[in-house]
N, C-alpha and C positions, 0 to 999 in steps of 0.2 A: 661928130657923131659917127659911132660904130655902123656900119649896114653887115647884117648875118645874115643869111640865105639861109633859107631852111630846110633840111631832111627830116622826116619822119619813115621810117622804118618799119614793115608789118611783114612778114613772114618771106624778109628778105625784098622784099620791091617797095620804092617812093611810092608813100602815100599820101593823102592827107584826108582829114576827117571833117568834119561840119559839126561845130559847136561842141567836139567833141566825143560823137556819138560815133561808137564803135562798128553799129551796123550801117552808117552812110560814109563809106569810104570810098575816094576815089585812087585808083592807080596811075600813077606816070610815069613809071619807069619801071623796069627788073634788072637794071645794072646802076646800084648806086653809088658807084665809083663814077662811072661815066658820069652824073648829075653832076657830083660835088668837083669834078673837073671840069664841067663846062662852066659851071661856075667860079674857078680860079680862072679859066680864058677871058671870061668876062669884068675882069680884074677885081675879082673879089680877093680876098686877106685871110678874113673870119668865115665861120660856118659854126649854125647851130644846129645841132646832130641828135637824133632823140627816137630813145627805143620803145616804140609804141607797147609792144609785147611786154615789155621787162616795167615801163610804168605800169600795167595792168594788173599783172602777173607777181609782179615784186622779185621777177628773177629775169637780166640781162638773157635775151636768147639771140639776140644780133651780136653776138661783138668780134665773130670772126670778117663782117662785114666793114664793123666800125675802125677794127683794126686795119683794115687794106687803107679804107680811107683814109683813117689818119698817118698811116704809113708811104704813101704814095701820091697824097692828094698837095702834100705844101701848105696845104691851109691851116689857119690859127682856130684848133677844134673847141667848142665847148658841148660836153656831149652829157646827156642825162635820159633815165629811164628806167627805173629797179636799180637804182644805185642808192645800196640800207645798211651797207656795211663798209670799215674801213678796208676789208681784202679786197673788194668792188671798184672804193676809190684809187687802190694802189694800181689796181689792173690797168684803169684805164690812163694814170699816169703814167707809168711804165710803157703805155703803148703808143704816149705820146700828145695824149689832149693837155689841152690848153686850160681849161677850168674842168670840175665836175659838177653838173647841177645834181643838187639834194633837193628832193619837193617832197613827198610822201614823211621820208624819213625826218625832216625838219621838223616838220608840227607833230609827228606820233615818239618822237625823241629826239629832243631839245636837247637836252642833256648829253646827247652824241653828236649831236652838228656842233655846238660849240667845243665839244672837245677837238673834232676834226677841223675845225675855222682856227683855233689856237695853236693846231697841229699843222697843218695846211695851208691857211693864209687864204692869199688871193687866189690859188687853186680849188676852192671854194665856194660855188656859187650858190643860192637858193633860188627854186622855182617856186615864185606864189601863183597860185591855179587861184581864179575868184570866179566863181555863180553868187550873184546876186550881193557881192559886198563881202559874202565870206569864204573861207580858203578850202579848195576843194583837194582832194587827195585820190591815191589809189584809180591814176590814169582817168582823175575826173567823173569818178564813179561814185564815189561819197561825198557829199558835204556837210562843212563842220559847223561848229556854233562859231568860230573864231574869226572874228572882225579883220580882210586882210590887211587892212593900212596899221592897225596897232600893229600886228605880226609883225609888218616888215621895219617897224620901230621897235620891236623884239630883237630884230635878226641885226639890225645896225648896233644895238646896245654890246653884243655877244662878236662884237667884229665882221661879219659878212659886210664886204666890200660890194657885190654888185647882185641885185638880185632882179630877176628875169619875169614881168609879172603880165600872167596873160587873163585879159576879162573873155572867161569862157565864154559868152553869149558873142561876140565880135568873131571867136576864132573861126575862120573858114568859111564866114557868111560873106566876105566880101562888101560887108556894107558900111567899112568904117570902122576908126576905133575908139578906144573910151580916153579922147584928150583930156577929160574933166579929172579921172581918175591918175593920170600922169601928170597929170599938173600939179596935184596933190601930194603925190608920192617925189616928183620931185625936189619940194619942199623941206623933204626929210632927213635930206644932206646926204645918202647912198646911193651909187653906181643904179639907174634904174635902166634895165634895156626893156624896152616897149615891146611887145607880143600880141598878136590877134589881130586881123580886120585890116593892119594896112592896106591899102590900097592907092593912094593918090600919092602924087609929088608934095601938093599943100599939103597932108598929114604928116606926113616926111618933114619940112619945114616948121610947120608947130612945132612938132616932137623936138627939135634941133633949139628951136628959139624959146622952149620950158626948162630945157636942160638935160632931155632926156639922151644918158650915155652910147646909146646903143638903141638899134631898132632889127627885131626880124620880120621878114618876109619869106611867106611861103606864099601862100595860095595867089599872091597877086603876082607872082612869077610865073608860077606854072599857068594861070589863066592869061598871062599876055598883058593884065591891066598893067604892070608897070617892067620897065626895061631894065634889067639890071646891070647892064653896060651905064646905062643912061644916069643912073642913080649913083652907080658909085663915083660918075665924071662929077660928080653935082654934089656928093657930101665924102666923098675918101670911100675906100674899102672898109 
């Protein structure tokens, strides 16, 4: 199982947010090169990289940051956040990331991710946002009528390989994540990287023994709950 470390990006400094709410943000850094480097000392590989601003917004306003990182940092980047158009996904290939996550743009044009996933490939990621079962958009700010476990049996039908799927109510609560709901998704036969609420070694270990590809961790790093030296001795980078 993949371990991603997380950045979250807001007006150029590590942040991260509680259940998604734009006004409870906390900051931990103003040099996010420096994070995403401590983070390769700590023998990390992957890094998942996400533009708070440009999900919101629908326009990338970090990417001169994300550019450093991905240019200096060594890590296997997969970065997303206001990425709605193919000029967006070329940029941040060109700059060197490892996948692009599409979220917003997936569920408001369908029709343009699968063009891009048959164009793209495995450089192709989708992000499912989910409040309450259905798929949220627009930096978590809208939610839809659309059921996310069918979506993401949408999104495997049309070729996406791995899709990134966070239960908003978990994310940044520190209280645990929704195993029921990856257990499911597992099922599905797609790349699933876990998102939201990590916090423990045993949820690390489920995750690992359901089949889930990949797990990020943000907030259980920057609060200490888990070690990230210690996790990647214990599952790979």
């Amino acid at each position: 199982m993949q371990i991603l470390p997380a950045i979250d990006l807001r007006d150029g400094k590590v942040v991260r947010l509680y259940q998604g709410d734009y006004d409870k943000m906390t900051v931990f850094g103003d040099r996010p090169i420096d994070t995403a480097l401590e983070f390769k000392r700590a023998g990390a590989e992957n890094l998942h990289l996400v533009d708070l601003e440009g999900a919101k917004d629908g326009e990338p306003r970090n990417f001169n940051i994300i550019a450093d990182i991905l240019k200096y940092s060594g890590l296997k980047v997969e970065v997303g956040g206001g990425i709605r158009t193919e000029e967006r996904i070329l940029k941040y290939l060109e700059a060197g990331a490892r996948r692009v996550i599409l979220g917003t743009a997936a569920l408001k044009n369908f029709e343009f991710t699968a063009e891009m996933v048959k164009k793209y490939g495995r450089h192709i990621a989708v992000g499912v946002d989910a409040r309450e079962g259905f798929v949220a958009v627009s930096g978590w700010l809208e939610t839809s009528s659309v059921d996310s476990f069918e979506f993401v049996r949408r999104l495997k039908e049309i070729g996406v390989q791995t899709v990134i799927y966070t239960d908003i109510a978990c994310d940044g609560a520190s209280k645990g994540t929704n195993l029921a709901a990856y257990e499911k998704l597992c099922e599905i036969g797609i790349n699933i990287i876990a998102s939201g609420g990590i916090s423990t070694m045993e949820e690390l270990e489920k995750l690992e023994k359901i089949g889930a590809w990949g797990a990020i961790l943000g907030k259980a790093l920057y609060s200490g709950a888990l070690d990230l030296k210690t996790v990647i001795h214990k599952f790979g980078g």
